[in-house]
N, C-alpha and C positions, 0 to 999 in steps of 0.2 A: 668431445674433449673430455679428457679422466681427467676432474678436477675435485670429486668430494674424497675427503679425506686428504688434502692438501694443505696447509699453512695458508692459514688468513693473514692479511696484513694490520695492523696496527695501525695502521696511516687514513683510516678512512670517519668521515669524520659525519653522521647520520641526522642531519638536522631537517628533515621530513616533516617531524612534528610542530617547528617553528616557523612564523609569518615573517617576511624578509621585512627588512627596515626599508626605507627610502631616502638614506642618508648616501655620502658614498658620492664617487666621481658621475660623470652622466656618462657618456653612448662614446666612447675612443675607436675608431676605427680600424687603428695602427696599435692598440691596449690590450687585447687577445692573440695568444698561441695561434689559436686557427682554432676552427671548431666543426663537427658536421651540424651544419643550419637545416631546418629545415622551412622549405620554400611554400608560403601561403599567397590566398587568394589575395585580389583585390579587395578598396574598400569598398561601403555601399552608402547608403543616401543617407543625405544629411535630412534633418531637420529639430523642429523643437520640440520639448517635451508634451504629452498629450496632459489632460487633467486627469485621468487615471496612473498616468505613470508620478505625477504628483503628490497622489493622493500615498499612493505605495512607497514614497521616499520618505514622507510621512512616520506611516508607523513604522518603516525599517527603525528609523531615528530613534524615537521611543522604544521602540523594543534593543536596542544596540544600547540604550539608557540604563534599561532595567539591570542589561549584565555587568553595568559599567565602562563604556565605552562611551564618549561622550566627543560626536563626530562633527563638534564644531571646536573644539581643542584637535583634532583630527586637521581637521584644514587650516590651522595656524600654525603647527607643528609639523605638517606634514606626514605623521605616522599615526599609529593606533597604538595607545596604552592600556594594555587590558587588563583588567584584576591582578590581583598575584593567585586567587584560584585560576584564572585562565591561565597565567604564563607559568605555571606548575603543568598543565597539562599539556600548553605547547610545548612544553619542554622536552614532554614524551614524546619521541615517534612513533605511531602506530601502525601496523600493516598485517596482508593477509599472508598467508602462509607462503603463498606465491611468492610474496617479494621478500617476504625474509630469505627465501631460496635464493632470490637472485640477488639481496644483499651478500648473502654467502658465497656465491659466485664472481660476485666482484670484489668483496675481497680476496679472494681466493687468486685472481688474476693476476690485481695489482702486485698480491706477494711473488707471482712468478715474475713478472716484470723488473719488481727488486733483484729478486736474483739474478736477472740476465744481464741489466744497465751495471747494479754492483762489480759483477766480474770483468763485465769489458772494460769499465773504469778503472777498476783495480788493475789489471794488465797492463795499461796505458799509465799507468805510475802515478793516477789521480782517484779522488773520491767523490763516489757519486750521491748524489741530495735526493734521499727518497722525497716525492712530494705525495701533499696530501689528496686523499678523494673526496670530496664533500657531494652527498645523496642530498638531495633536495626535491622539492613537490611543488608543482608551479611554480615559483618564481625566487630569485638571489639576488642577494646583493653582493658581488666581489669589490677588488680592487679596483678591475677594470669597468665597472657598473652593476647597474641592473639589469638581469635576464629572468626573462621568461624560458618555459621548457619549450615555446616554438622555438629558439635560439640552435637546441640541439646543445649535445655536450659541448664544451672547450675548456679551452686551457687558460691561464691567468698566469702571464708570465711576476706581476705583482705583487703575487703572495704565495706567488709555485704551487698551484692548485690546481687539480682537475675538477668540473663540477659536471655531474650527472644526474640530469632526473629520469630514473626508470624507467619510466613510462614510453620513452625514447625508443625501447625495446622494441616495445609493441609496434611502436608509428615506424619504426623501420621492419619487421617482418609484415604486418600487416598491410602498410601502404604502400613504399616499396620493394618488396618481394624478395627481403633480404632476412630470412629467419635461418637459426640455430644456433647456436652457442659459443663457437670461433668467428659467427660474424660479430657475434657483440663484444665478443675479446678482442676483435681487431678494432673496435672503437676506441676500446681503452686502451690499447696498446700503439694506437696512432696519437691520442692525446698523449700518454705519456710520452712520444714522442717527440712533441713539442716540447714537454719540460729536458728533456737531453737536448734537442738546440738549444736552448735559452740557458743551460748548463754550460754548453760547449761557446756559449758568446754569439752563435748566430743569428738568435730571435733579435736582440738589441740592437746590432750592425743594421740588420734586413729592415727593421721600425725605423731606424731612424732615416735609412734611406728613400725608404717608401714615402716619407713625410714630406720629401721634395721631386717629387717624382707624377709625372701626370698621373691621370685616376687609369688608361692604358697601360704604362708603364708598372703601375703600381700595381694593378693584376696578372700581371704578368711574372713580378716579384713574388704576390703570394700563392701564384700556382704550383711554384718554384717550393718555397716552403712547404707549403701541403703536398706536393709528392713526395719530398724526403721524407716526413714526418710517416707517411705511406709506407717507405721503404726502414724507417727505424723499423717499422709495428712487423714488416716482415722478417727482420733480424731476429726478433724478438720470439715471432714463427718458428725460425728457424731452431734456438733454443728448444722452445719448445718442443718438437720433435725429436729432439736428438735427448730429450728429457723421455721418452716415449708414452708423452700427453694425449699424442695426436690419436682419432682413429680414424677409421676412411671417411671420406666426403668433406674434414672438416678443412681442408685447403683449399677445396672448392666453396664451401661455403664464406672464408674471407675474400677470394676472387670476384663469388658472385656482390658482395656486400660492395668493393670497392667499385665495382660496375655499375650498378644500380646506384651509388649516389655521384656518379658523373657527370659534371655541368651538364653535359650536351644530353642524358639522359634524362637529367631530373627537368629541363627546361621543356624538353619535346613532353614530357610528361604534364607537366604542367599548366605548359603554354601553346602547346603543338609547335613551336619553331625553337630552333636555338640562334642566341645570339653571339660569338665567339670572342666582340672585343669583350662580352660582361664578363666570363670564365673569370675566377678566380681559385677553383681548390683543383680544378684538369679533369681534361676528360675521363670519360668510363676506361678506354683504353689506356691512357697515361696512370690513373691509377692503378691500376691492375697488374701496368706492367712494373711498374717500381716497387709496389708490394713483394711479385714475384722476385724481383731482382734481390731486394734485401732479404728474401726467404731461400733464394738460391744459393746467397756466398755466406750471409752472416757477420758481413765488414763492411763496417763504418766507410771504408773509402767506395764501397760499391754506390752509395746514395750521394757522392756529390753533384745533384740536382741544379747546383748554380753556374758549374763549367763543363756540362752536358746536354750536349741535344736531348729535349724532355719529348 
């Protein structure tokens, strides 16, 4: 994808360098856009502390003292207060040259996404709500909770935010076999396309339905979601193309991306069997194909995923 030397966006918001609070709603099920999760192991045994792991909690304490940190105010509050020398330098985000790249990258994306949601909005005789991207490092706190970077990106229809931690990158080129540069714009381009449902009224409608709906049903509804949201990112595609962004390989490489995190792929991957009533974001094929679909027309009416055989 030609994307250096392109317009960054303004809307991204790089809080990398700060420790997430623990304040904040808990775990909403029906309170996220949709997001790609990504799928971990089981847990492992239980038991009690040894006298070594003791001894080490110890001087953590004392040493968490010396800097100012005092982590029995910690567990009454529930967060951690650090100096005001420490939260100056939380403040900064840091990173390697690598990720400033790919901060540049995503802003750079999100700005073409502005462009393409602006004009179809604008066409259709409405205005559309840039939302923001919040970068983040292990863990956040939104509207709709707290996440971890196992979470995977998503969307927060709460505060219209997309939240990404980079490192996302990696875990999708490296473990599921989905690298290069339009597959990770089709990540952002499918999260922003949750914030155009939730724009367009259909996140709200779909949550609140879901809310009375078996837990069958109710995946069934967000598989629904998550293909269209699929087929915005390919509109979005499409744009881009006809912007002449694209270069060879890179439509295959969002294809391959939407394949590789398909229920029935990532389950066989994970678990050797798939289970069909869990599905909730559609198979490798059902992604793939609504990407393509909204990459083929470009219209919003191509992606109605709720009165179409999926």
């Amino acid at each position: 994808m030609e994307w250096r030397g392109r317009r960054q966006s303004g809307n991204v918001e790089d809080v990398r360098g700060s420790s997430p609070s623990r304040g904040g709603m808990g775990g909403n099920p029906f309170g996220r856009g949709g997001g790609f999760r990504i799928p971990t192991g089981g847990g492992g045994r239980g038991g009690g502390m040894s006298i070594g792991t003791i001894i080490l909690l110890v001087v953590i304490y004392f040493g968490l003292k010396m800097v100012g940190i005092d982590l029995l105010q910690v567990m009454e509050s529930g967060q951690i207060t650090p100096s005001a020398t420490e939260q100056t330098q939380s403040q900064a985000p840091q990173g390697s040259a690598q990720e400033e790249e790919t901060k540049a990258f995503v802003s750079t994306v999100l700005a073409e996404t502005e462009d393409t949601w602006n004009g179809i909005f604008q066409a259709g005789g409405q205005t559309y709500q840039e939302p923001k991207l919040v970068l983040f490092r292990d863990g956040i706190n939104s509207a709709c909770g707290m996440a971890s970077s196992a979470s995977g990106p998503f969307y927060c229809p709460g505060d219209q935010k997309v939240y990404l931690d980079m490192a996302f990158f990696d875990e999708l080129a490296q473990r599921f076999g989905a690298s290069g540069d339009f597959a990770e714009a089709y990540v952002i381009a499918h999260e922003v396309g949750h914030h155009v449902q939730n724009l367009l009224g259909i996140l709200p409608k779909v949550n609140a339905q879901r809310q009375r709906m078996s837990e069958a049903d109710s995946n069934q509804m967000s598989i629904r979601v998550e293909l269209q949201a699929d087929c915005f990112a390919g509109i979005w595609g499409k744009y881009t193309e006809q912007k002449g962004l694209l270069e060879q390989g890179d439509l295959e490489e969002a294809l391959n991306a939407a394949t590789q995190i398909g229920d029935d792929t990532l389950q066989k991957r994970t678990q050797g069997y798939v289970v069909p009533e869990s599905f909730n974001h559609g198979t490798s094929a059902q992604r793939s194909t609504w990407f393509k679909r909204g990459f083929d027309s470009g219209k919003l009416s191509a992606c109605d995923t709720f009165n179409s055989e999926i």
